[in-house]
Residue, then its C-alpha position, 0 to 999 in steps of 0.5 A: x871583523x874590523x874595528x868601528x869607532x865613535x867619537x863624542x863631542x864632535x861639536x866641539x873644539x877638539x872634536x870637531x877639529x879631530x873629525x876635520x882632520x880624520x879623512x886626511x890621517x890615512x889611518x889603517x882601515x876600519x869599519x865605520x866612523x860614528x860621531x855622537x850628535x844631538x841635532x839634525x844640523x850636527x848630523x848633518x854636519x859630521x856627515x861631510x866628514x864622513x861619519x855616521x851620525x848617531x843621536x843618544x844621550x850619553x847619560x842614559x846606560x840604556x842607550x848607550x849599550x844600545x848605541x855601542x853594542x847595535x853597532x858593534x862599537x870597539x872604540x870609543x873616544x871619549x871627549x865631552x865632560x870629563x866628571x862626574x864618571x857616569x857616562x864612561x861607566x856605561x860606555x865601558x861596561x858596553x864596550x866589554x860587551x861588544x868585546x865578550x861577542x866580537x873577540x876584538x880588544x875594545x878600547x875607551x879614551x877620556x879625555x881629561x886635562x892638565x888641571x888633574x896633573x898640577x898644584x890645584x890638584x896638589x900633584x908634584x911640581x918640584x920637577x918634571x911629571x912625566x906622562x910615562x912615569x910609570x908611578x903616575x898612576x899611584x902618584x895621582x891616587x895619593x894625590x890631596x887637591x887643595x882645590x876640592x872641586x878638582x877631586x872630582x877630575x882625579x876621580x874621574x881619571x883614575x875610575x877609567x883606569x880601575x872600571x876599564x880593567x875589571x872589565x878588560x877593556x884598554x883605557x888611555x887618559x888623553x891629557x890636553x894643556x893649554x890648547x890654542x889656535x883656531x879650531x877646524x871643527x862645524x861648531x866651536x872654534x876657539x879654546x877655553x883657557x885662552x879664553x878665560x884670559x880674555x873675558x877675565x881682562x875684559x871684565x877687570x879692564x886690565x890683564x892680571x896675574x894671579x900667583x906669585x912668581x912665574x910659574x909655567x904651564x903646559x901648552x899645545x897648538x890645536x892641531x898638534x893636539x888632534x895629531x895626537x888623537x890620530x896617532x894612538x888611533x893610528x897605533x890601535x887600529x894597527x894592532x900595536x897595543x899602545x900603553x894603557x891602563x895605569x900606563x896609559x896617560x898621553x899629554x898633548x904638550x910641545x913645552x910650558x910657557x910661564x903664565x906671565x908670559x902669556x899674560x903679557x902677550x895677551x895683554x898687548x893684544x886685548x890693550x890694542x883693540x881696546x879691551x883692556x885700558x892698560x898693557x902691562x900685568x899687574x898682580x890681583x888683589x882681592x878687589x880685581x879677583x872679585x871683578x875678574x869673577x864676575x867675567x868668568x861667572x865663578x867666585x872669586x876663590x876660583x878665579x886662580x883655577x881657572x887661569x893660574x897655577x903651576x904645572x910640570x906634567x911634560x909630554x913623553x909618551x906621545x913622541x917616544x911611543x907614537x911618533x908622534x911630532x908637534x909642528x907649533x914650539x911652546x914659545x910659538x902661543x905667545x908669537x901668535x897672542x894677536x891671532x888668538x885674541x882676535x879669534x876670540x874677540x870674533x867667535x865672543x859668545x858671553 
């Protein structure tokens, strides 16, 4: 028996730029490619890529046993809402399913995000986090997010890990950044935090920082984060036994670019077009926080989550593990601001 894999979340922005790459990977064989959809157009559409449709709601324990153990599903990539847990703990207690009537090791991806690695979440940024730190797992336990809504993440993760192994089935934390660069997928083509900068500026008429001095954050090109998705699948789907569980994490990250940076970058490219009435950044204050909220619909305290903050995790295991080689150089978002604002000025959906 061979391997079939679903993937969820093909509508979006990774996903969908996963599944327009998978036909190119040549990845080893497999059995079936599903994609998890909620429309006939969606259908429709994962079909040009070559996997079959299937429509169920992730929330319902029901249907998704019946969706993975019908068809005999040994991998799951999972990549809608990271938190709450819910819908990982049905996928995984079907997959040990499929596994206890297959034989096959069973294998489940969450995908998760920088933000759990970073000052909001109160994780070390004295120093380079590694995703290979093989205390990484018990730093995350330990950790104390001064940001309460950022526990729900860290839980989220480290369920995964702990429900995945009571139930024997291989877990892997997959850990996008700062992801840009337009998407390849049928639906969403543009990210979400270089977005935020955006509709914030916009909102504020004007780029702002939101920290005190430069702090950095990880970043990865689109592409370069899908070739990650692909080369752990690569590694699965070849019997390889690529780290997993409490080793199992994988940043898609080429380097860290400091905010301020970005921002200035941005704001050269959003001033030119009009957006914003002045090109240079400026420090918020209570006043613009408020303003910069009202364009990311969120209060004013959680503006700073949202487009802020420090972050040291730094990508090891992909490239010393998987092989894994990211074309695009941290340095290379900031080259291509111009590019990503237009983007996002062109798919503006708010």
């Amino acid at each position: 028996m061979s391997h079939n894999i679903l993937i969820t979340g093909g509508s979006g922005y990774l996903g969908g730029s996963l599944l327009a790459r998978w036909n190119e990977a040549s990845l080893p064989a497999y059995n079936k490619l599903f994609a998890l959809v909620r429309t006939a157009e969606q259908a429709a559409a994962v079909k040009e890529y070559g996997a079959e449709p299937l429509i169920f709601d992730a929330y319902s324990e029901g249907e998704v046993r019946a969706a993975v153990v019908d068809n005999s599903i040994t991998i799951v990539y999972h990549l809608i809402a990271p938190w709450p847990h819910v819908s990982q703990s049905y996928f995984i207690k079907a997959l040990a399913e499929v596994q206890k009537n297959s034989g096959l090791y069973v294998h489940f991806l969450h995908t998760s995000g920088a933000k759990i690695f970073s000052s909001h979440a109160g994780a070390p940024t004295d120093r380079p986090l590694l995703d290979s730190d093989p205390e990484l797992y018990e730093i995350q336990k330990a950790q104390n997010p001064p940001i309460p809504l950022i526990q729900d993440g860290m839980d989220a993760n480290n369920f995964v890990i702990e429900e995945a192994a009571a139930y024997g089935v291989r877990s892997y934390v997959f850990v996008p950044c700062i992801v840009y660069g337009e998407g390849e997928g049928f639906s969403n083509r543009i990210s979400i935090q270089t977005v935020a900068i955006v509709r914030a500026a916009e909102a504020a008429k004007r780029v702002y920082r939101v920290d005190a001095g430069r702090p950095t954050w990880p970043v990865c090109h689109v592409r370069d984060n899908t070739s990650l998705y692909i080369e752990l699948m690569r590694k699965i789907l070849n019997g390889e036994s690529p780290a997993h569980g409490k080793n199992g994490y994988y940043l898609a990250s080429s380097g860290s670019v400091a905010w301020d940076d970005l921002y200035a970058a941005m704001a050269t490219a959003l001033a030119k077009r009009g957006v914003v009435t002045d090109d240079t950044v400026a420090t918020a204050n209570d006043e613009e926080l408020e303003a910069m909220s009202k364009g990311l619909r969120c209060s004013a305290d959680l503006v700073p989550l949202m487009l802020g903050g420090k972050c040291t995790f730094t990508a090891d295991r992909g490239a010393k593990e998987l092989g894994w080689k990211p074309l695009y150089k941290a340095e290379h978002i900031l080259e291509y601001a111009d590019a990503e604002v237009d983007l996002i000025l062109r798919n503006k959906k708010w």
